[in-house]
C-alpha atoms as one frame of an Amber mdcrd trajectory, in Angstrom:
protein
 153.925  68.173 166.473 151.599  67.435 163.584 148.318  65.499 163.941 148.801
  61.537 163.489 146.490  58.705 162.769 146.146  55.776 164.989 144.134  53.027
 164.071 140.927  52.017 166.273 140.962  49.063 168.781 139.856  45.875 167.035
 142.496  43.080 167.567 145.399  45.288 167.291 147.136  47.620 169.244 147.113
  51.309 168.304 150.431  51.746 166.270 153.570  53.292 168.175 154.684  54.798
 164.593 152.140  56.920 162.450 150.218  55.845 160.449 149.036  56.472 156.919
 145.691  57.538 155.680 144.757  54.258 153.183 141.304  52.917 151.910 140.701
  52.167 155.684 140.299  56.073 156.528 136.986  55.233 158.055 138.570  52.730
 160.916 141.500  55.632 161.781 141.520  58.798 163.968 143.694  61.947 163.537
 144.854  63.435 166.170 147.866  65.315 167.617 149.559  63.501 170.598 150.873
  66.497 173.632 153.395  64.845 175.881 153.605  65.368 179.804 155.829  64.702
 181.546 154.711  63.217 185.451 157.002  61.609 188.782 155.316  58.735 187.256
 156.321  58.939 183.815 155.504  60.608 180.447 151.826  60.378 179.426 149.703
  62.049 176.314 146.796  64.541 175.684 145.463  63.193 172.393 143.253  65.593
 170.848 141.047  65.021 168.020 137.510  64.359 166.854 136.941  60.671 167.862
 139.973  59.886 170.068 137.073  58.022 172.466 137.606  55.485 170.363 140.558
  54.835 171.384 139.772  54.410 175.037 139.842  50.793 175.347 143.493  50.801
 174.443 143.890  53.526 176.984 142.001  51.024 179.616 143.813  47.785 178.826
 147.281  49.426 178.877 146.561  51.043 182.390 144.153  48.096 183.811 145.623
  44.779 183.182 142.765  43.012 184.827 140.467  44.707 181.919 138.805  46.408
 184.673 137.578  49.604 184.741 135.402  52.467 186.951 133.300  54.730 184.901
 132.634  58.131 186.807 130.181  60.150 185.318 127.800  62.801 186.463 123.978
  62.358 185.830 123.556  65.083 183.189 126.796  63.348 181.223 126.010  60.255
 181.935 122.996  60.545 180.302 124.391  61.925 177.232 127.756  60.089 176.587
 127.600  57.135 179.400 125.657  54.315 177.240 127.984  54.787 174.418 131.314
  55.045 175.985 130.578  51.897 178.215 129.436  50.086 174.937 132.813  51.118
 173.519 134.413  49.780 176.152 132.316  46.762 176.694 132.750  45.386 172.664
 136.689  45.384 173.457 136.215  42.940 176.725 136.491  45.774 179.219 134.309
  45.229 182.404 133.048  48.288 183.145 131.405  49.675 186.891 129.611  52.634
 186.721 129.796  55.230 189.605 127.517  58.186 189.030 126.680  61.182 191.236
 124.675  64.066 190.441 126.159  67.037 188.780 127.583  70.622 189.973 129.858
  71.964 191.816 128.293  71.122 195.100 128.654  67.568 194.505 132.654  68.114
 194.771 132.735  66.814 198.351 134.447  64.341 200.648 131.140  62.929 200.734
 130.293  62.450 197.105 134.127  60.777 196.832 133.090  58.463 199.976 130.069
  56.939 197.905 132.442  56.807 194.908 134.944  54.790 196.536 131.892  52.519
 198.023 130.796  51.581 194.628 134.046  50.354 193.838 135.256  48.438 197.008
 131.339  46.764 196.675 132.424  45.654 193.160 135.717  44.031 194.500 138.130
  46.171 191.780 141.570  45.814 192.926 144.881  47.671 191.726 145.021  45.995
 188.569 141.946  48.166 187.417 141.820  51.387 186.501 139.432  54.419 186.668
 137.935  56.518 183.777 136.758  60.152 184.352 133.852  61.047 181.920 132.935
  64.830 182.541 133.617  68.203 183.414 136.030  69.589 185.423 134.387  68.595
 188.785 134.102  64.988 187.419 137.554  65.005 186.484 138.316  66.527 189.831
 136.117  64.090 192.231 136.642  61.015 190.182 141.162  61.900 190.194 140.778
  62.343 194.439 139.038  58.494 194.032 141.756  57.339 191.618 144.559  59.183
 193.754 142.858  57.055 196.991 141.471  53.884 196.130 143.976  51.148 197.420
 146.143  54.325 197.935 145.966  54.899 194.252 145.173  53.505 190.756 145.361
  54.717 187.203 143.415  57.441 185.750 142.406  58.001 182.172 140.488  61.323
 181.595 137.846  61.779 179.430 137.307  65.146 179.114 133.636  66.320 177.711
 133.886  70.044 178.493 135.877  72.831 176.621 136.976  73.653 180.842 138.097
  70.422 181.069 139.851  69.596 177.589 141.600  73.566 177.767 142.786  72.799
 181.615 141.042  70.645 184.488 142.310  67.442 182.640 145.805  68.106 182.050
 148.426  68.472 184.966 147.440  66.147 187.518 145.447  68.423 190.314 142.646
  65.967 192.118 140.701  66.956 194.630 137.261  68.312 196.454 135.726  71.262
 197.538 135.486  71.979 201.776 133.303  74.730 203.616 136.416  76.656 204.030
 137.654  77.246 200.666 137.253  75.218 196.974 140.306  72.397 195.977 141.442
  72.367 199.937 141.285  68.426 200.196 143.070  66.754 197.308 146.380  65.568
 196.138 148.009  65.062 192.784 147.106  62.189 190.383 148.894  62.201 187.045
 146.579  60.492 184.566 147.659  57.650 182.331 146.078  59.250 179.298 143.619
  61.556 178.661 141.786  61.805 175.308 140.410  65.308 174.246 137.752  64.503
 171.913 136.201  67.613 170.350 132.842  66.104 169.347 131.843  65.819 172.811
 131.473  70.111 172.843 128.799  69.552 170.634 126.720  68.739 173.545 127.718
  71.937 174.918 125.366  75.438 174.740 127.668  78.478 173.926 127.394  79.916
 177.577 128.961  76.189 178.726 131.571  76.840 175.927 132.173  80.339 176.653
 132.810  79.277 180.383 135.642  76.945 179.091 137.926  79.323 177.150 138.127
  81.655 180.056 141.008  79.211 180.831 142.363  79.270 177.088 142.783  83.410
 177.862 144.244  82.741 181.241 147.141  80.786 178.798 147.760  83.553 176.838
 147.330  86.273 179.506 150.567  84.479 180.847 152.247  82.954 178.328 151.187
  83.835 175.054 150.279  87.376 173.905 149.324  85.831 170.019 147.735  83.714
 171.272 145.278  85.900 173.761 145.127  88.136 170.199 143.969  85.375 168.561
 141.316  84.254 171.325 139.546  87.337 170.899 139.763  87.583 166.957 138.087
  84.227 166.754 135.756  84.281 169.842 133.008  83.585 167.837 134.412  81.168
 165.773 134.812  79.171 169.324 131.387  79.865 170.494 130.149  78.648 167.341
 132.004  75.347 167.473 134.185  75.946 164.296 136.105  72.486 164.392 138.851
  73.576 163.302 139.434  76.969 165.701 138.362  74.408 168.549 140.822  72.107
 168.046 143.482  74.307 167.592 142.528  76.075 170.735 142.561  73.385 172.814
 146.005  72.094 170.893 147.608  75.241 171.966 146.771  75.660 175.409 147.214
  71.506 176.336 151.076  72.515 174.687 151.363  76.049 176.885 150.041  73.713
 179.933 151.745  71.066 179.606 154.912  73.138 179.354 154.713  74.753 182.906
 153.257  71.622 185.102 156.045  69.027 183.344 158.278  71.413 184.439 156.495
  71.559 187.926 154.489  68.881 188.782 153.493  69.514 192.757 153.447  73.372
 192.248 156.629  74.110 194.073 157.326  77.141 192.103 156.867  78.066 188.043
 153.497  76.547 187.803 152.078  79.010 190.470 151.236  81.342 187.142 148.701
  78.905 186.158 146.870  80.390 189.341 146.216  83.781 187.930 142.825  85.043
 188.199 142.401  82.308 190.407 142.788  83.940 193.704 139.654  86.255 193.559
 138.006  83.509 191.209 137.954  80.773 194.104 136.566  84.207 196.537 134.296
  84.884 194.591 132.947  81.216 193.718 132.779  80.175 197.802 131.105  83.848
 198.096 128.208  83.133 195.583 128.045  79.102 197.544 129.047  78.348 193.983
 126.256  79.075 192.321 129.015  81.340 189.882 130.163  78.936 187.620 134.374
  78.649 187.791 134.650  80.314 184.135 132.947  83.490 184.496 134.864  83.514
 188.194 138.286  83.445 186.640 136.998  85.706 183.735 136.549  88.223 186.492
 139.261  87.406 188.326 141.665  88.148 185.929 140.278  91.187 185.013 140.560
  92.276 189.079 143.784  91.084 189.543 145.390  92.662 186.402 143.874  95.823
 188.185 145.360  94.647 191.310 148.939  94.271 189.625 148.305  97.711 187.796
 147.328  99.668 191.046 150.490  97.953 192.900 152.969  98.388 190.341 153.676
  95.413 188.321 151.225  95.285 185.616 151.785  97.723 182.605 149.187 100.455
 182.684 146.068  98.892 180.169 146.923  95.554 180.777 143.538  94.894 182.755
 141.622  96.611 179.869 142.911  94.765 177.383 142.080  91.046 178.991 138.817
  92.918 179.497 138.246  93.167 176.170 138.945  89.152 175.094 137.081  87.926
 178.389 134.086  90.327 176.688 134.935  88.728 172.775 133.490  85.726 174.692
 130.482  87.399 176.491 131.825  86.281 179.581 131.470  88.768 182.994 134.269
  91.323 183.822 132.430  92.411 187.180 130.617  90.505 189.885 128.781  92.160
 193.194 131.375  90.932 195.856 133.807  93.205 194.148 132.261  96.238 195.876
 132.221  94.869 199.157 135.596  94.573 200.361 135.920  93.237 203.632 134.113
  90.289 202.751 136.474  89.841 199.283 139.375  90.419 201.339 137.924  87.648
 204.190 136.995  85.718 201.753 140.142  86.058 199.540 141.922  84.393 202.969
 140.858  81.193 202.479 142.684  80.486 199.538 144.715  77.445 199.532 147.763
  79.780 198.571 147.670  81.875 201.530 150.295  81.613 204.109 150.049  82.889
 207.605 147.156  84.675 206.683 148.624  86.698 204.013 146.961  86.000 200.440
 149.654  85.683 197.712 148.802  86.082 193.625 150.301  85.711 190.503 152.485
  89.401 189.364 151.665  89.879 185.562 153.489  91.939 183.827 151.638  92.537
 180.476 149.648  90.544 178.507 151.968  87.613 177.834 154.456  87.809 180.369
 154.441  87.273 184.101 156.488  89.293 186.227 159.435  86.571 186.867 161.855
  88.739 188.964 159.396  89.305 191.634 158.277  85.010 191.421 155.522  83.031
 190.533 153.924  84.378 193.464 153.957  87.274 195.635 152.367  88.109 199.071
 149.975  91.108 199.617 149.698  91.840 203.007 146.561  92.137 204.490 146.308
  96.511 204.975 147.838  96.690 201.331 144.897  94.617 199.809 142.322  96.520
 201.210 143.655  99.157 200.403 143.984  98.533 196.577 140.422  96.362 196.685
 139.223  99.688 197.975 141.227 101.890 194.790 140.118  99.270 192.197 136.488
  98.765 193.921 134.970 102.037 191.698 136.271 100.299 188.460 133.529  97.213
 189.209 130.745  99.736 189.529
């Protein structure tokens, strides 16, 4: 689909039908519209440079009271919240702001009780809606409030990370982190709209950009084996904020995601694949009392488990050296500690929210590009067998 322009709030609605570039180039936004398709309809990704702008349209098609809850964490909040409220607030939206601080520990049931007690304080009902302004654990926490309040209310994401604009945003998963394992409370929330706005990166240092397109390889590790070429050829490109590689990164893998969870909304089968890398990722994140930030987790990950699939069978011989080399393009880890000690991997490996009866399951890749679809999305690795490979691939980490 090629990029569109939509005209900025300001007595009119944005235009259903594209619009032409005119004298009035200044009051219009490009961007390229991504479909998904939800239980509760079809909704868009719009990515491009300045698609905040169109937020309020966003609000007052979701909130009909012109009501809205701002979630933020402190660090974006103090970067992005002033002017997105004013943005808001100049197009008659009443806006309540809900902010907690930021990280990863914040991504509790007790961060999303306080959240939901600034909103029942300020009376919003179910004619409101709720805006997420952050990374992924904003978009996470503030979708689990959206997904709860008055058993659930619109969500419009505002994605401000290359994480969350590449993956966290799109697809619907809400939730918050437990003791036992990360994502084990939560439910799925399909947003109303999200708006990937590029410019917000800019804010970003390259390590919190770098962390982001660990996600972008994951796409074409499964899907896309150009596309994973391309990563790495223009790693630096990314790091350095080249607007036009960033935008067609995040283009590319909003279309590859979009593609598996419209397919398979609640996770009942294809969209499993999305979870590669995750399954040491999440071990190795509640290992390090997430202190490891989720990117360089599933940067490892993948690496491990495309060892994994190698040592087992599945995987093509190189495969795991080869996402090796892209997850390095971007100077992001291919080892971590925990992958020498193996019982606690394998313990902790246990606790993720795919595991059934105690048996850990994870995605079969095939090659680079390709899952391996005639064994499933998903495939159980009983719990002598992965100690036993942990142990074979354990030397590799050294």
């Amino acid at each position: 689909m090629a990029p569109r322009w939509l005209r900025l709030p300001g007595g009119s609605r944005v235009p259903s039908a594209p619009v032409s570039p005119s004298d009035e180039a200044r009051v219009l936004i490009r961007c390229t519209d991504v479909p998904v398709r939800s239980s509760l309809g079809q909704y868009a990704v719009r990515v491009g440079a300045g698609v905040r702008g169109l937020l309020p349209t966003a609000v007052e098609a979701a909130a009909p009271a012109g009501r809205c809850a701002l979630i933020s964490d402190r660090t974006v909040a103090g970067l992005w919240c002033k002017e997105v409220a004013g943005i808001l607030g100049r197009n008659g939206v009443e806006v309540v702001e809900a902010l907690f601080p930021a990280g990863e520990a914040s991504k509790t049931r007790e961060t999303w009780s306080r959240l939901t007690d600034v909103l029942l304080k300020a009376e919003l009902g179910r004619d409101c809606c709720v805006v997420s302004l952050g990374g992924g654990v904003v978009g996470d926490l503030t979708g689990f409030v959206a997904a709860t309040f008055l058993r659930g209310v619109p969500l419009v994401q505002v994605p401000t990370t290359t994480l969350a604009m590449i993956d966290a945003s799109v697809g619907g998963k809400t939730g918050v982190d437990h003791p036992a394992g990360k994502n084990l409370v939560g439910a799925f929330h399909a947003p109303a709209e999200v708006l990937a706005d590029p410019d917000f990166l800019d804010t970003l240092d390259i390590g919190r950009r770098a962390e982001g397109y660990a996600e972008a390889v994951k796409h074409g590790v499964i899907l896309d084996a150009a596309y994973a070429e391309w990563l790495g050829a223009n790693a630096r490109e990314l790091l350095d904020g080249d607007a036009a590689a960033v935008e067609h990164a995040v283009v590319r893998s909003v279309r590859h995601k979009a593609q598996v969870v419209s397919d398979d909304e609640f996770e009942g089968g294809r969209r499993k694949i999305l979870n590669f890398g995750h399954t040491v990722a999440h071990a190795l994140e509640l290992g390090s009392g997430y202190s490891l930030p989720h990117g360089h987790a599933v940067a490892v990950g993948m690496v491990a488990e495309a060892r994994i699939g190698e040592a087992l069978g599945w995987t093509a011989g190189g495969t795991a050296e080869a996402i090796r080399g892209v997850v390095r393009a971007f100077d992001l880890p291919d080892s971590h500690p925990l992958m020498g000690r193996i019982q606690r991997l394998a313990g902790l490996m246990i606790t993720d929210k795919k595991t059934r009866r105690g048996i850990v399951h994870m995605v079969p890749l095939r090659h680079v590009g390709r899952t391996a679809d005639r064994l499933g999305s998903s495939v159980p690795i009983p719990g002598d067998e992965l100690l036993r490979v942990l142990k074979h691939i354990s030397s590799t980490f050294v």
